[in-house]
N, C-alpha and C positions, 0 to 999 in steps of 0.2 A: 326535564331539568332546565334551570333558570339559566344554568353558565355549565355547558358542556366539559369545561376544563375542570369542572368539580366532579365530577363522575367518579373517579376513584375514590376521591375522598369523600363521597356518599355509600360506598361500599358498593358499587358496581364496578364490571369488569367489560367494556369494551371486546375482549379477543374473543373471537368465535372457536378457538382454540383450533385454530387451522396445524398442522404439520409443517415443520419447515423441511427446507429442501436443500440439498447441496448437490451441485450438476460440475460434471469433469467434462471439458471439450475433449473427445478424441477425434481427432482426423481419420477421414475416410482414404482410402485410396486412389481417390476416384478428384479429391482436389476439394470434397466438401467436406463439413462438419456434422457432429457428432452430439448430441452431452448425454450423458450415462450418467442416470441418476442414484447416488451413492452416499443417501441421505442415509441408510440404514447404520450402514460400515463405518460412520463419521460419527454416528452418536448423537447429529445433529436433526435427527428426527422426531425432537422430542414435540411437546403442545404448549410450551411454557408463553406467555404473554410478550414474546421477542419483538425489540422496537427499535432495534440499530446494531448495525455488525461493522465493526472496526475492523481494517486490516493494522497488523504493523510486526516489525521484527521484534517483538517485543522482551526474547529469551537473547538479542546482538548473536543470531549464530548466523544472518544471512536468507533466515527463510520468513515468508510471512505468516503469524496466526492470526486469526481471529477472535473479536472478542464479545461478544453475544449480550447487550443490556436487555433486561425485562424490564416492563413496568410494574407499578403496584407492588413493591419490595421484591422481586424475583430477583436471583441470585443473576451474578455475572460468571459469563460462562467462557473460559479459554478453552479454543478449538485448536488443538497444537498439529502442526503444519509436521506430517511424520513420512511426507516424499522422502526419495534422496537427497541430499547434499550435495547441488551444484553452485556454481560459481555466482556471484549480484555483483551489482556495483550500487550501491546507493550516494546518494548525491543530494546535499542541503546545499540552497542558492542563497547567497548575500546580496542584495542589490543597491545600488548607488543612486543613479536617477529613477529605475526602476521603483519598485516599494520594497521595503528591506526584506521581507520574505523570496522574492522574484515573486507569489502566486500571479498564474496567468501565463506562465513562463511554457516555451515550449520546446522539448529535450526529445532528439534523438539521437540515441547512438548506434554505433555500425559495430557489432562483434562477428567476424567470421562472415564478414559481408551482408549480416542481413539486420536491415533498421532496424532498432525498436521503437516509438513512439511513446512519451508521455509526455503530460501536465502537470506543473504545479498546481496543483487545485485540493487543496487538504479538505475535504467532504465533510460536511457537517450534515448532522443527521438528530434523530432525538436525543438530547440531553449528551453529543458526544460528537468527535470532531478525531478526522485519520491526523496522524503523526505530518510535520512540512518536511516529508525528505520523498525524494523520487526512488523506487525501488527497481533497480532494471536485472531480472533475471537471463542470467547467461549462458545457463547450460554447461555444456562444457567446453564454452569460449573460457580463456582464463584473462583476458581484456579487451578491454573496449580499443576499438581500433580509432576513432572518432566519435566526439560527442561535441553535438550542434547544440546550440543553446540559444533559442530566440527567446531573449527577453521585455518584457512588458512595454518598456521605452522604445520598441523598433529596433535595439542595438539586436547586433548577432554577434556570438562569439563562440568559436573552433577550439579545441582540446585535442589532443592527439593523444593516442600509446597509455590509455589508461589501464593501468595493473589493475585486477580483479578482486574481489573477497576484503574490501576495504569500503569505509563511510571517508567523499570527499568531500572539502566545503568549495564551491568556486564564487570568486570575488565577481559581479559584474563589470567587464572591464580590461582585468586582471589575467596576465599572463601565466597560465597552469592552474592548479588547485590553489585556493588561500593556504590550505592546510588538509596533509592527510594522516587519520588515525587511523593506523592498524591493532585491531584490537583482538583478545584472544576469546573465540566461541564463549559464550556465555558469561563475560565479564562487561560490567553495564561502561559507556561511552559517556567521558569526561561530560559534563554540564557547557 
């Protein structure tokens, strides 16, 4: 081919139609890890031409699916997250000197004493890009006891006694949340 990015649209297919895989960490006893592969059970072991997997809450119930693009007209495929129902906090950053998303940003919070670690870093991938809110699963913490917020400019900014099962927005800067919506399981979150 002259221009490899024409491949499809010469009626070729790239995928060697590999299996895709889905892996569950379980913890050993012993202080290691695990993943148990559970590609069969999820459905997600089909051969389809898959070229980006979004996370995001995207049903607002607090859990995250998945959402599967193919190339070459393949169907997009939602992977619905069917664990139990424990507690998030999600968390959109506004920034001020920062850049106005915070990305780069770096969030931990402490529920029931034990950090969680993320990044603002919304991942872009083929033709598709994760949701800018931080998702921190809590188990059955029902709040965040602190949440550390290093943001992009050097600034650091502390939160305290955050309630659970709620989307915050926090101002850079800003004392508490800008704003919090509590919203009911599967009804979609104001624009």
């Amino acid at each position: 081919m002259e221009n490899p990015w024409e491949i499809v649209g010469k009626g070729h297919n790239l995928s060697a139609y590999e299996r895709k895989r889905t892996f569950v960490n379980v913890p050993d006893p012993h202080g290691g890890r695990n993943f148990l592969d559970i590609s069969f059970l999820t459905g997600a072991d089909g051969d389809g031409d898959g070229r980006c997997v979004v996370a995001g809450d995207f049903r607002n119930i607090g859990k995250l699916d998945l959402i599967l693009r193919q190339t070459s007209g393949g169907p997009f495929i939602l992977y619905q997250n069917d664990f139990p129902q424990k507690n998030y906090l999600k968390v959109s950053l506004r920034g001020s000197k920062s850049n106005r998303l915070g990305i780069g940003a770096r969030l931990i919070a402490v529920a029931k004493g034990q950090p969680i670690v993320r990044e603002m870093y919304p991942l872009n991938s083929y033709r598709s890009q994760m949701p800018n809110i931080v998702h921190f699963g809590l188990g059955d913490a029902t709040k965040v006891e602190r949440l550390v917020i290093h943001w992009p400019s050097g600034a650091k900014q502390e939160l305290t006694n955050l309630v659970g099962d709620r989307h915050i927005v926090v101002e850079e800067g800003k004392d508490g949340p800008a704003a919090v919506e509590v919203v009911e399981p599967g009804k979609p979150l104001r624009p």
